[in-house]
N, C-alpha and C positions, 0 to 999 in steps of 0.2 A: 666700673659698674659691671656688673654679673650677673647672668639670666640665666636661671635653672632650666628653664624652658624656653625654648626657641623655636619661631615659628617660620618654616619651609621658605628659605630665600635670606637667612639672616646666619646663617652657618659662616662661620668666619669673621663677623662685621662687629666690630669692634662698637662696643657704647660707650661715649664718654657724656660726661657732664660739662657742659658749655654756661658761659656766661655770656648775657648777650650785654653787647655797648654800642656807646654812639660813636661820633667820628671826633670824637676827642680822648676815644679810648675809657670812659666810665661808664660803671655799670647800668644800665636802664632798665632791667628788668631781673625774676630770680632765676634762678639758675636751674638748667634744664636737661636731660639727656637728649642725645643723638644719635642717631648712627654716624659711624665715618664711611662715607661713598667712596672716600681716599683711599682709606685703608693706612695713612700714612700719617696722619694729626697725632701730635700727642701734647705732652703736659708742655703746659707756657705757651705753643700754639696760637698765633691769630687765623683763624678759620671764618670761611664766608659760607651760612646756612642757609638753607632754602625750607620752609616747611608745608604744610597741608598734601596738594594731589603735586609738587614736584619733587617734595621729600621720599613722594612710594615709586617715583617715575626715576628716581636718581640710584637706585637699587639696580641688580640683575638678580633675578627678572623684574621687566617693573609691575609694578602697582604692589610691594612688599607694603605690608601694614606698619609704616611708623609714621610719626607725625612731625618730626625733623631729621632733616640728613644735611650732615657738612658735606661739601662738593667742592672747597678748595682750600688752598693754607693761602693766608696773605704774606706776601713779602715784603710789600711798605705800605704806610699810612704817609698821606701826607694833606693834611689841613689848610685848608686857605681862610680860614676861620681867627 
């Protein structure tokens, strides 16, 4: 994802499009942009998002206008399910 226009604090921060699931790994909802707080997520990626006032807190500087930020990459899943 690409933004023409960028607003003061989003300079560098990569948008990707995220899919969100549950703890079995399928989809549960559509699919959504985010900022990367990482800076370091990419394609195939398991990422852990945060959205509303810790999505604009997860930024520098905070309170950035977005309405989700990934804040980490997952390393394992594991199911007791």
């Amino acid at each position: 994802v690409v933004a023409t226009k960028r607003t003061a604090g989003l300079e560098g921060v990569k948008l990707l499009v995220i899919e969100p699931l549950d703890d079995q790994l399928r989809p549960v909802a559509e699919a959504q942009v985010a900022a990367d707080a990482t800076r370091q997520a990419g394609p195939r990626d398991l990422v852990f998002l945060v959205g509303s006032r810790e999505a604009a807190l997860a930024l520098e500087p905070s309170f950035v206008p977005v309405d989700a930020a990934i804040v980490g990459i997952v390393d394992h899943v594991e199911s007791t399910a």
